[in-house]
LUMNUSE-553811 format. One record per residue: residue in three letters; x, y, z of N, C-alpha, C in turn. Coordinates in steps of 0.1 Angstrom, whole numbers, plus 2048, in hexadecimal, padded with zeros to 3 digits. Example, Ala and Ser with C-alpha at 12.3 -4.5 7.8 and 13.67 -1.06 7.14 Angstrom:
ALA8847C784E87B7D384E8847DF84E/SER8807EA8478897F584788180084F/
END
This chain:
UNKB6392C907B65929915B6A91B916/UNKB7891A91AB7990B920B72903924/UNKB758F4925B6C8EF92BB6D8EC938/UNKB778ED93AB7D8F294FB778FD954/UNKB7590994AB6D916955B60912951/UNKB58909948B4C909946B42900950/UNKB4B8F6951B4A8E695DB478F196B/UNKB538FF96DB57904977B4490F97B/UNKB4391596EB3891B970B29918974/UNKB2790A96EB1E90096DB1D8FE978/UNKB288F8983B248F4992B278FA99C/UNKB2590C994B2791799FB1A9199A5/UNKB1B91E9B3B0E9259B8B0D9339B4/UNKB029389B0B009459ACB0194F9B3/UNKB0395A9B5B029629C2B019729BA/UNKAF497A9BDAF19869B8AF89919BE/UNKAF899C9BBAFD9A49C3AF59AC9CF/UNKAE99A59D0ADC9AD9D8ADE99F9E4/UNKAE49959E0AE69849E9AF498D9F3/UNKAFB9919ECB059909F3B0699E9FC/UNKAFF9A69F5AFD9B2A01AEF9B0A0F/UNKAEB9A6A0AADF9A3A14AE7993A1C/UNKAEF990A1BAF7985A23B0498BA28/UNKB06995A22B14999A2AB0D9A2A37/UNKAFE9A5A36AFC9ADA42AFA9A5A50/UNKAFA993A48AF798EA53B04985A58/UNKB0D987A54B1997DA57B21981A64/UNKB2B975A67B2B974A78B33986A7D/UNKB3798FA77B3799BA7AB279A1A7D/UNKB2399DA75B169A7A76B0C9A5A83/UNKB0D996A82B08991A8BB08992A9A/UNKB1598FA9BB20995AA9B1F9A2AB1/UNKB1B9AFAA3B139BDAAAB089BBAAC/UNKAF99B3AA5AED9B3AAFAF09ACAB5/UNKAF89A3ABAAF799BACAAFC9A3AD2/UNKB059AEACEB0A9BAAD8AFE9C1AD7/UNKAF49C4AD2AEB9D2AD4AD99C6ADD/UNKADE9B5AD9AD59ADAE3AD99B3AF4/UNKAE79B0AF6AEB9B4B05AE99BDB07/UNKAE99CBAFDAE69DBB03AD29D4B06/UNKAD09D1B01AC29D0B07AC19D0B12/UNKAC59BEB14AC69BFB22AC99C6B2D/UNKAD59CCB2AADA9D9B34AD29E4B37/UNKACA9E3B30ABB9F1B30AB39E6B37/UNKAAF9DBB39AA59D5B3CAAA9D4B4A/UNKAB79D6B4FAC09D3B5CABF9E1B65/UNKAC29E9B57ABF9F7B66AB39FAB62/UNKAA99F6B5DA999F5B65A969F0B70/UNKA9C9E6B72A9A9DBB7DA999E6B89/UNKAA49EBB8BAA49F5B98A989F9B97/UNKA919FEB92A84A06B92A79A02B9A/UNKA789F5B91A6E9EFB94A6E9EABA6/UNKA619E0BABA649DEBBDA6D9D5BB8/UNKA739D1BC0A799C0BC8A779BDBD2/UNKA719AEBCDA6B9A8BD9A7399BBD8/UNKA72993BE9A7F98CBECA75984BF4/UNKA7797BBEDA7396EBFBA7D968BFD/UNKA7A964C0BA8A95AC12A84952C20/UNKA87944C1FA8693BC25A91935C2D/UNKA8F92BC36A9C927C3DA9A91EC47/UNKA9F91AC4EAA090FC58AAD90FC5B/UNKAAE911C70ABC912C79AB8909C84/UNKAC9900C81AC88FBC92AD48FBC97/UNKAD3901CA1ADE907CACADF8FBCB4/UNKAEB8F8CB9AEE8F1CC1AF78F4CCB/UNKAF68F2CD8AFC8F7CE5AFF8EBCEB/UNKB098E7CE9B0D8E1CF5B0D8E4D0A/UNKB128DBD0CB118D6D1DB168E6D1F/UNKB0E8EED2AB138FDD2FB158FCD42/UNKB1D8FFD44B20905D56B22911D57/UNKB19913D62B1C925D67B18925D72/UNKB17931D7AB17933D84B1093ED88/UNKB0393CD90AFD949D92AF4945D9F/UNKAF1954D9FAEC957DB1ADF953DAE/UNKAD994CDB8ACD949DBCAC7947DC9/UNKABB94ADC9AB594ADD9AB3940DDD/UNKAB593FDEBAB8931DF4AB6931E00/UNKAA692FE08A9F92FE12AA4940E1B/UNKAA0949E13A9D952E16AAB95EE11/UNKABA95CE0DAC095DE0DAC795CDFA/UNKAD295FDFBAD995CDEDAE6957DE8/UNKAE894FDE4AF8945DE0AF8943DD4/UNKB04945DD3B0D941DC3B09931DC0/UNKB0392CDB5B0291ADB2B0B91DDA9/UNKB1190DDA5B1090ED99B09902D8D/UNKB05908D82AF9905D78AFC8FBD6F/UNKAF78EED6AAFF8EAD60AF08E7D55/UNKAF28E9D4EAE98EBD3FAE98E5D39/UNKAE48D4D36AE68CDD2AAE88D4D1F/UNKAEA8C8D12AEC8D0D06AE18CFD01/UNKAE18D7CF4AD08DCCEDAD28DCCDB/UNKAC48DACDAAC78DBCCBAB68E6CCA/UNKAC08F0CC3AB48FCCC6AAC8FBCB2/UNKAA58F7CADAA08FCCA0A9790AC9F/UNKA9B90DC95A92919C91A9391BC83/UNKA8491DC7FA7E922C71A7892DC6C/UNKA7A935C61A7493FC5FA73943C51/UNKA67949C50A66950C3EA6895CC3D/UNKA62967C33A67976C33A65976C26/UNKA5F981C1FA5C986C16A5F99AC14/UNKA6799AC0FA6C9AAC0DA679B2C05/UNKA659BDC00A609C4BF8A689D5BF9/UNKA719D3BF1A789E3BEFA779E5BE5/UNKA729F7BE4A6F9FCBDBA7AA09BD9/UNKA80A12BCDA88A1CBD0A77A29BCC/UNKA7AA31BD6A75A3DBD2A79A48BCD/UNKA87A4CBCEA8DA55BCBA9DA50BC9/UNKAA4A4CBBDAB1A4DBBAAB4A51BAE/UNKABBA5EBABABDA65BA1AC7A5AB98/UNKAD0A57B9EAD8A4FB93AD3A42B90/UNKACAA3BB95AC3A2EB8EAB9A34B81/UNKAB7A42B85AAEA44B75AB8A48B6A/UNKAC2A4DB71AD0A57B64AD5A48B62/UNKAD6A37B68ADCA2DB61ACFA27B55/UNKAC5A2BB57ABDA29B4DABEA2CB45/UNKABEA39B47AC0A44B38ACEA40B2F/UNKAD8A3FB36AE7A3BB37AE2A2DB2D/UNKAE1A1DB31AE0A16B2AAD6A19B1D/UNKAC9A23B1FAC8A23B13ACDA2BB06/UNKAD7A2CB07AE2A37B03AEAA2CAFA/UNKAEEA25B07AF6A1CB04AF2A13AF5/UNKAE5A0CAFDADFA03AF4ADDA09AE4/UNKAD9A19AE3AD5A22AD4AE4A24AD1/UNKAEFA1EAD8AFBA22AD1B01A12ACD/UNKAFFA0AAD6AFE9F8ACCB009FAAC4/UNKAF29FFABFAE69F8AB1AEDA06AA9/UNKAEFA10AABAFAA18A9DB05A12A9B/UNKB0BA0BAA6B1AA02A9FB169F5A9A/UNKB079F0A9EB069EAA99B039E6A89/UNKAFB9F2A85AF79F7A74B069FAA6F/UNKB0EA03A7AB1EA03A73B229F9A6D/UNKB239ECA75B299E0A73B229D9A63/UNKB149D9A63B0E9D2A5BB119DDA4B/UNKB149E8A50B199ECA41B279EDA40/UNKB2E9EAA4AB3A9E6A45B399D9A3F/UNKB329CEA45B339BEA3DB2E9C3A33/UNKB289C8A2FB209C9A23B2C9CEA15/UNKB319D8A1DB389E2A13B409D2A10/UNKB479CCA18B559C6A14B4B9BBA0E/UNKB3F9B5A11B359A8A09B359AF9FA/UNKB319BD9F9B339C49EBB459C19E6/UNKB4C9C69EDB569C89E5B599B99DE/UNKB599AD9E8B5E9A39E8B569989DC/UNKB489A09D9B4099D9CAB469A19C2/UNKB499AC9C0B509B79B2B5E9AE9B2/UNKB619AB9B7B6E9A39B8B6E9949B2/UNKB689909B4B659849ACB6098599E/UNKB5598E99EB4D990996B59997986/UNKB6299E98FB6E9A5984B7899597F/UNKB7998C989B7F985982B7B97997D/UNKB7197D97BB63973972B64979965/UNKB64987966B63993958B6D990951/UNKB77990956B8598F954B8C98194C/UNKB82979951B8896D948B7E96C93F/UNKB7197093EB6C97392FB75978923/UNKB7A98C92DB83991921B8C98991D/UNKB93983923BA197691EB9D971918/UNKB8F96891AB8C95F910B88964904/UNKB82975902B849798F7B8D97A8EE/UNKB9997C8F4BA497E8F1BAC9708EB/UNKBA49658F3BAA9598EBBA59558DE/UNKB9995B8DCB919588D3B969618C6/UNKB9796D8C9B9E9798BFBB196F8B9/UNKBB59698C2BC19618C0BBD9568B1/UNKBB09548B9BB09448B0BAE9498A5/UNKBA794F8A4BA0957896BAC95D88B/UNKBB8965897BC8966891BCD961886/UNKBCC94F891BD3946890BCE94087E/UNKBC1941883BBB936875BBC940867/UNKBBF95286CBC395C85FBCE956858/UNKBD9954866BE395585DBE994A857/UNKBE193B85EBE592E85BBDF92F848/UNKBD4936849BCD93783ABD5941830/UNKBDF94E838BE794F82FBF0948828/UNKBF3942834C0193A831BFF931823/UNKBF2929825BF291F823BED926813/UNKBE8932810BE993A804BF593E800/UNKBFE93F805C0C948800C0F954806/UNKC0795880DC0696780CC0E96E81C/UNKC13966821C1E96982FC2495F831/UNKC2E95E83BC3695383CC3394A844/UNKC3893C84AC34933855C3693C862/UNKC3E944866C4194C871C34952876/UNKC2B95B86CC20960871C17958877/UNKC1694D875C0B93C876C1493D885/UNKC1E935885C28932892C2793F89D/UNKC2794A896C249588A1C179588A9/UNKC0C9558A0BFF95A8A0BF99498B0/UNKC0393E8AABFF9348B1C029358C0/UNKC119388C4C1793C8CDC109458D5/UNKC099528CDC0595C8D3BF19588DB/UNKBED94C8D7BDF9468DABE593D8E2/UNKBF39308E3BF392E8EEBF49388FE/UNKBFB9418F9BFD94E908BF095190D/UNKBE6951900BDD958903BD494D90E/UNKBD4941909BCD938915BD3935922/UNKBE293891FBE6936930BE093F937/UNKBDC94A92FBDE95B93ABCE957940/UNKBC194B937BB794993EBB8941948/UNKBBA937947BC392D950BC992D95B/UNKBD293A95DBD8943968BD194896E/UNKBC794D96DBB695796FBB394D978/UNKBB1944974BAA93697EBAC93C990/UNKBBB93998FBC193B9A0BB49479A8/UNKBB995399FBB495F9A9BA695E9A9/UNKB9A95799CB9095699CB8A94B9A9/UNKB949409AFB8D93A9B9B949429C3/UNKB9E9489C9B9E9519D4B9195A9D6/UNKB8F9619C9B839669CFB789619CD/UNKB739569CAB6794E9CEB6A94B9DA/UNKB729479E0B7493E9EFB7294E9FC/UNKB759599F6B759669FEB65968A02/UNKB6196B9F6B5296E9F5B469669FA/UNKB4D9599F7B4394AA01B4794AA0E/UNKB4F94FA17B5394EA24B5195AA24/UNKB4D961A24B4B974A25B3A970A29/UNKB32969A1FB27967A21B2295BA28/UNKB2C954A31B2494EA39B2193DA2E/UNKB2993CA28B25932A1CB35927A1D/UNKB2F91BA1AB3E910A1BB49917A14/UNKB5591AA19B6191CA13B63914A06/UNKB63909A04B669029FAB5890A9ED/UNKB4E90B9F1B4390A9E3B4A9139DD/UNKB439159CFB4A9189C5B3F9239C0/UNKB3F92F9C3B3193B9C3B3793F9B2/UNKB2E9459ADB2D94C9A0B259539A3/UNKB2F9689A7B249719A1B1C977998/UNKB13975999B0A97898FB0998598A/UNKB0D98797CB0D994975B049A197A/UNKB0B9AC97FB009B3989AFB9BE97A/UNKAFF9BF96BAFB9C3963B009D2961/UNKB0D9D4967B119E4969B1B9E595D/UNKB219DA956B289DC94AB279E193A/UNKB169E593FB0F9E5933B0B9F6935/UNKB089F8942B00A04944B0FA0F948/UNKB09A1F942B12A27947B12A29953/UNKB1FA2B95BB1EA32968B15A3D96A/UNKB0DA3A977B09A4997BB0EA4F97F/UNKB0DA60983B16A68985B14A66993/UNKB21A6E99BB1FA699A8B12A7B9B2/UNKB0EA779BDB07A829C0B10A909C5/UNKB08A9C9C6B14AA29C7B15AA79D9/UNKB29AA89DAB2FAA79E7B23AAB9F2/UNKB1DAB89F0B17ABB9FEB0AAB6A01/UNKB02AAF9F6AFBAA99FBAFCA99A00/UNKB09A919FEB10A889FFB15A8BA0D/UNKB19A97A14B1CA9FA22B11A9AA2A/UNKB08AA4A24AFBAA5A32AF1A95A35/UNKAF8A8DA2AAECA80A29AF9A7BA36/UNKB07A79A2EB09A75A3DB0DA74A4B/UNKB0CA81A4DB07A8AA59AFBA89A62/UNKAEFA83A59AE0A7EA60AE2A6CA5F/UNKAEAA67A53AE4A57A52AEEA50A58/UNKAFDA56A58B0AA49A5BB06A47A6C/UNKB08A39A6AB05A31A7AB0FA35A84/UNKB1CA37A7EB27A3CA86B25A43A90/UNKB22A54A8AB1CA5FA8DB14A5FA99/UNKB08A53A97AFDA4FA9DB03A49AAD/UNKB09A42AADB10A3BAB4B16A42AC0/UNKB1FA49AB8B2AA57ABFB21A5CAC5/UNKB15A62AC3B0FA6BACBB07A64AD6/UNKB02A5EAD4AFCA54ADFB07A52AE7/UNKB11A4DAE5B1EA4CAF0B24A55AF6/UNKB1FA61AEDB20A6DAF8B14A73B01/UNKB0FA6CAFEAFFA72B08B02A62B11/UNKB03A5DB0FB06A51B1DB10A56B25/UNKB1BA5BB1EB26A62B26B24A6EB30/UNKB1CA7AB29B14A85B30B07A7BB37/UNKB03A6DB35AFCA6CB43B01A66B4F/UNKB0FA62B4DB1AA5EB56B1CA68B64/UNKB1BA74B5EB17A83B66B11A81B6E/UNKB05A81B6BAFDA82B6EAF8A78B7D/UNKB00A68B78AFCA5FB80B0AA64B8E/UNKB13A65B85B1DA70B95B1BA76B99/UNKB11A81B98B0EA8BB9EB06A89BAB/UNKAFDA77BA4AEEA76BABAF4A75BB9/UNKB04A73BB8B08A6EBCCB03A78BD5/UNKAFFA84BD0AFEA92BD3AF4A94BDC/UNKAE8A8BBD7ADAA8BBDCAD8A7EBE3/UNKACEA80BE9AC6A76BF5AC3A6EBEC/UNKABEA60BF3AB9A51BEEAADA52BF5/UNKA9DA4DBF4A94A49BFCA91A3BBF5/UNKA90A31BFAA84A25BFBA7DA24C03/UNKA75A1BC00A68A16C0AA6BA05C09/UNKA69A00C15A6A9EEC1BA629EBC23/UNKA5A9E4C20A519DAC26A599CAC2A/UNKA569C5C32A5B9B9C36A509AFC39/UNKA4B9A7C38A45999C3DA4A98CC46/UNKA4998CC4DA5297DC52A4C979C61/UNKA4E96EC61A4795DC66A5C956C6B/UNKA58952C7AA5E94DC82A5F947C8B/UNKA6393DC8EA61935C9AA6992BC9C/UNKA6D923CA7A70915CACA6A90BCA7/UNKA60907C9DA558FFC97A51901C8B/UNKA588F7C82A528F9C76A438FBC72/UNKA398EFC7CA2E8EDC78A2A8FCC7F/UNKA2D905C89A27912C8BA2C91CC7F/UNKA3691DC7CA3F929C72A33924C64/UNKA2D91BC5EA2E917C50A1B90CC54/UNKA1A90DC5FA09909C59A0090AC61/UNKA09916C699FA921C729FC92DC6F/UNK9F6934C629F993FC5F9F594EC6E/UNK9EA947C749EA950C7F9F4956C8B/UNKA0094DC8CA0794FC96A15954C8E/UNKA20958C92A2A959C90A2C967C86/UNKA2396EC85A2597BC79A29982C7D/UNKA3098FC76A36999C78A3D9A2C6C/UNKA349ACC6EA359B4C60A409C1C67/UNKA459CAC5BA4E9D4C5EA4D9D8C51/UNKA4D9E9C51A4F9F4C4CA549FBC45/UNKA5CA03C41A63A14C44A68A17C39/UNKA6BA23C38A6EA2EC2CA7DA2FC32/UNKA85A31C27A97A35C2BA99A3CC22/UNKAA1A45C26AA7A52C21AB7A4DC26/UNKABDA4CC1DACFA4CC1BAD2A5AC15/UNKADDA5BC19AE3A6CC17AF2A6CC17/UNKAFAA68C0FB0BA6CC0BB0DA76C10/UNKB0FA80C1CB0FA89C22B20A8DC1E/UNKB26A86C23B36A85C1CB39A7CC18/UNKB41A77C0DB48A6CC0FB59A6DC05/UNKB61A74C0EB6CA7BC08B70A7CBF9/UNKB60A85BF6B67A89BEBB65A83BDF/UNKB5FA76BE4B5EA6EBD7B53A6EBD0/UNKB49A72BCEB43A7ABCAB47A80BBC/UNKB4DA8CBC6B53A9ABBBB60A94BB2/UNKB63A89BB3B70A83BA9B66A7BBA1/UNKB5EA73BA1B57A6EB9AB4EA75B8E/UNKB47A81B93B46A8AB8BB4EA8EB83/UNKB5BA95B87B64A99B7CB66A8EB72/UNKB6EA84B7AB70A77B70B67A76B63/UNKB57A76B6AB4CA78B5DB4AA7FB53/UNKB51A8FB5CB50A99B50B5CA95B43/UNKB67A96B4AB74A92B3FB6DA84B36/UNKB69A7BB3FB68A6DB31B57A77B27/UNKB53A7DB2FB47A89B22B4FA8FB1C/UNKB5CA96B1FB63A9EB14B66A98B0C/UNKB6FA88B10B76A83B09B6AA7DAFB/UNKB61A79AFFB55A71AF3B4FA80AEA/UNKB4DA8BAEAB4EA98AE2B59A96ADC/UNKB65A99ADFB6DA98AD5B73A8FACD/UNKB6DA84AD2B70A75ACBB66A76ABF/UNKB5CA81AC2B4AA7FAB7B53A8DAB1/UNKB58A95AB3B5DA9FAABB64A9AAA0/UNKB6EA92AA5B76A8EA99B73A85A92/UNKB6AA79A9AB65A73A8DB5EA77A7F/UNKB59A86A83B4DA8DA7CB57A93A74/UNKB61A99A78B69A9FA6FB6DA93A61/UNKB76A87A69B79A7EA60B6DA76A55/UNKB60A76A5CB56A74A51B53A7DA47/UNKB56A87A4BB56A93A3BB62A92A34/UNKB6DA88A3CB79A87A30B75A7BA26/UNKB70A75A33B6EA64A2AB68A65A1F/UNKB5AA6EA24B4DA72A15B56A7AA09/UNKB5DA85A0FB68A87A02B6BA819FC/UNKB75A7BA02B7FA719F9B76A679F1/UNKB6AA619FBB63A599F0B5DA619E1/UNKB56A689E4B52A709DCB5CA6E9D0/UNKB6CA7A9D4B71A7A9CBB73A6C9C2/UNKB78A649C6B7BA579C5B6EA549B8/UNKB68A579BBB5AA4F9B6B5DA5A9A3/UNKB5DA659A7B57A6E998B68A6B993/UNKB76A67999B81A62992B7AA5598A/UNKB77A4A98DB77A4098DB6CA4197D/UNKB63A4897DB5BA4A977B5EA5196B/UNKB68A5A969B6EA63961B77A54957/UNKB7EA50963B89A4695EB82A3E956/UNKB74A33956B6EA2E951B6DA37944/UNKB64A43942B64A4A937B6DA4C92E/UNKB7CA4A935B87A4992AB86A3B926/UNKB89A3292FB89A2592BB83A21923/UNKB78A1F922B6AA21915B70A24909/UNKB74A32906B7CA3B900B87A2E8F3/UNKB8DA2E904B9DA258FEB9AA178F5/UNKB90A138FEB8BA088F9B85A038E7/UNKB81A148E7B76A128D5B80A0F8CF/UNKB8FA1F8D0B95A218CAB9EA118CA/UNKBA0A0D8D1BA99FD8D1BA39F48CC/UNKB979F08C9B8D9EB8C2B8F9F08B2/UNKB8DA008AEB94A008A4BA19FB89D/UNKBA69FE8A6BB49FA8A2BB79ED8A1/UNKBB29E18A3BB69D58A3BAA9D2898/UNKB9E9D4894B999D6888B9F9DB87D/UNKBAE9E587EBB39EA872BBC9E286F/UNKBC59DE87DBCE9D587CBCA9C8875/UNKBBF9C0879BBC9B4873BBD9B585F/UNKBB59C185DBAF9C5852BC19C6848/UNKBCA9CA84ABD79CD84ABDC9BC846/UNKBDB9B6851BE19A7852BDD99F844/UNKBCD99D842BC599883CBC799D82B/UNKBCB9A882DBCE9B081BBE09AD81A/UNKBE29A8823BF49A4826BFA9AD826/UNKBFA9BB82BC049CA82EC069C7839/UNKC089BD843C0A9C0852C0C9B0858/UNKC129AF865C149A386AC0D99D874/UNKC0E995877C0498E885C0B99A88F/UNKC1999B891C1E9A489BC159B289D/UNKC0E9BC88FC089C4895BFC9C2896/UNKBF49B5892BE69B1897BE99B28A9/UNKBF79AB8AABF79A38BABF69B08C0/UNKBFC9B98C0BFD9C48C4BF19CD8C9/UNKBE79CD8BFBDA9D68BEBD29CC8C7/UNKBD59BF8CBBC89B38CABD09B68DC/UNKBDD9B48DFBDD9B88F1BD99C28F6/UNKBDD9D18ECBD49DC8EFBCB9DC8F4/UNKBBC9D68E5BB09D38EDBAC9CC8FB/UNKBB19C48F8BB29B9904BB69C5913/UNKBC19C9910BC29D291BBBA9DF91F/UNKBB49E5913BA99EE914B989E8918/UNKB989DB915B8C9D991BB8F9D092A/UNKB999CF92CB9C9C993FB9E9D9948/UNKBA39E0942BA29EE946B929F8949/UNKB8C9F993DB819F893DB769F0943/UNKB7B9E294BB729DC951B729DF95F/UNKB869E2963B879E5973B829F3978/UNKB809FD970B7BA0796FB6EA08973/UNKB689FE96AB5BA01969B559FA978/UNKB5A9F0981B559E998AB5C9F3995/UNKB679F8994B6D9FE9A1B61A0D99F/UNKB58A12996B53A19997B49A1C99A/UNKB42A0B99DB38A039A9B3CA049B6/UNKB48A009BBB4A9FA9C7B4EA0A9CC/UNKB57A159C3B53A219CEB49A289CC/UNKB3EA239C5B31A2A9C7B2DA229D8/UNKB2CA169D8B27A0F9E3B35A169F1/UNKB41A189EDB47A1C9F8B41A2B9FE/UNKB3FA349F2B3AA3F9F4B26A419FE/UNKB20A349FAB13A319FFB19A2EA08/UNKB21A27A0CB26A25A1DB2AA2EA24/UNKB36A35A22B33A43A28B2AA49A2E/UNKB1FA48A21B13A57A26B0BA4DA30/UNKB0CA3FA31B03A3AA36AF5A35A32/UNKAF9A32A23AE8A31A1DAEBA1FA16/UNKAF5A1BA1DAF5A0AA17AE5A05A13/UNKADFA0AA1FAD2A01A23AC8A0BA28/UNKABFA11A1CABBA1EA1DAAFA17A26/UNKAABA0BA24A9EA02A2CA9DA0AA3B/UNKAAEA0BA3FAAFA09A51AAAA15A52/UNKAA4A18A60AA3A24A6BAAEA25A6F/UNKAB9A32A6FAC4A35A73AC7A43A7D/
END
């Protein structure tokens, strides 16, 4: 290992693959959907409100003023009646009063269908919400394997520089025996410098995705994260589950699904709340209230000035052109329209779990070859060395067998991680990212 990627490793932060699926659930995406399923709360805590009484206090203080008045009116006058006319200084009239209300609903069919309705709403949040958090998650996963490959990746190279040096120092020791020409030495050296640029080059795309993966998780753009080996390079792939039970998990567990249907039962309670124009309203109101020309009577002789009031109301939409009966429809179509929106999602989630699926037992097979490719290129650059060293052969067909490997074990490595990440694509699908959740 150089001493640039070693310096580089040394004052990395570590990051597991259990860190980054448990931080990607919380990053500003994830986040952003419980503060949307915080406001569905609310909105259920809002059409309760109607339920419950409301009571209203209200205070106040009025002063009227009248200016100078003339008029003119009949009045008796030693036995008899004549027109005067009146003149009325001006006035400054005050008046104060309190009042305390109390309405209650007894009967409104659509204040209980917006209840029902928000909480519809609210149970369909919180499935876009678990949506969301396994989408950060999946891309927090992808965006680990991604770094984590080009972490792997400059190991293989550096193996590969190391298999160079080893070349180098064969064939400098034939030379320096007789036994090949300075060409092989000059070949073998040329072919160990390539080999360090190609680590060196690695550098670039290794800090893009460090910088992806620290800003994915909520972490300074600049630090310098190191995933930490999640141990899958050593262990065989498991096989993936089979399609139809991969179907029905995510048919019960995907948040989507969950979502869709709740948005269609808010929609069918949309109905419901248009219909309610249909039917009568009753409340009941009590009133309290205190009035007068005098403060000190309105506010600190509770004896004088009271007056309480009553009554039950019945409201009744008897007609009101119709609107009504368009409101309804309206509701039914936006209910058609959310069934068929949950139809096809449902359809497309059985493509998605497909494809994942398939994806996953390719990816897996491919690895098996890779593996495969890999021993046999491993042999081969052991026969080739062995060839070099007895002098039947040139650095050219060591070099040859030694990129092979090199390329059968970078092959064998993308393999082997892309056959993580569609296992985790395929757990997203069915909906089991985060088997912890209630879904």
């Amino acid at each position: 290992m150089s001493a640039l990627v070693l310096a580089a490793v040394l004052a990395a932060t570590p990051v597991t693959l259990e860190d980054a699926r448990a931080r990607s659930r919380e990053n500003v995406q994830a986040l952003t959907a419980l503060l949307q399923v915080s406001s569905a709360e609310q909105d259920v805590r809002i059409a309760r409100s109607s339920l419950l009484p409301q009571l209203r206090f209200q205070t106040g203080a009025n002063l009227d003023y009248n200016g100078p008045q003339r008029y003119t009116d009949i009045v008796a006058v030693d036995g008899g009646f004549e027109r005067q006319v009146i003149d009325v200084p001006e006035s400054l009239i005050p008046s104060f009063g309190l009042s305390v209300t109390l309405q209650q609903s007894i009967y409104d069919r659509a204040v209980w269908a917006r209840l029902s309705q928000s909480g519809a709403q609210l149970e369909a949040q919180r499935g876009e919400a678990f949506e969301q958090q396994d989408t950060s998650e999946l891309e927090g996963i992808q965006r680990f394997y991604a770094l984590f490959r080009s972490q792997a990746t400059i190991l293989v190279l550096q193996k590969n520089v190391e298999r160079s040096e080893q070349q180098l120092e064969r064939a400098r020791a034939l030379f320096q025996a007789g036994r090949v020409g300075k060409a092989e030495e000059l070949s073998a050296q040329v072919n160990l410098g390539n080999d360090r640029i190609a680590v060196v080059s690695r550098q670039s795309q290794l800090a893009t995705d460090q910088t992806r993966l620290a800003a994915w998780l909520a972490m300074p753009g600049a630090e310098v994260v190191e995933a930490v080996d999640p141990g899958v390079l050593n262990q065989p792939a498991a096989p993936a589950p089979a399609l139809d039970q991969a179907l029905e998990t995510a048919r019960t567990r995907r948040p989507l699904l969950m979502a869709l249907r709740e948005r269609l039962r808010a929609a069918e309670l949309q109905e419901s709340i248009a219909r309610a124009g249909y039917l009568p309203r009753l409340t009941l109101q009590g009133t309290y209230s205190r009035g007068g020309p005098n403060a000190d009577i309105v506010f600190t002789q509770p004896k004088l000035q009271n007056s309480v009031s009553g009554g039950v109301g019945l409201s009744w939409d008897i007609f009101n052109g119709f609107s009504t009966q368009a409101q309804a429809r309206r509701a039914e179509y936006q209910s058609r329209v959310a069934e068929l929106n949950l139809q096809q999602n449902e359809r497309e989630l059985e493509g998605s779990v497909r494809q994942a699926h398939v994806t996953l037992q390719a990816q897996i097979t491919s690895t098996e070859l890779a593996e495969a490719n890999r021993k046999a290129a491993s042999d081969a650059l052991s026969l080739a060395e062995e060839r070099f060293n007895a002098g039947v052969s040139s650095t050219l067909e060591v070099r040859d067998a030694q990129l092979k490997l090199t390329q059968a074990e970078l092959t064998l490595l993308e393999n082997r991680i892309n056959v993580e990440i569609a296992r985790f694509g395929l757990m997203r699908a069915m909906g089991t990212l985060a088997p912890g959740e209630a879904k």
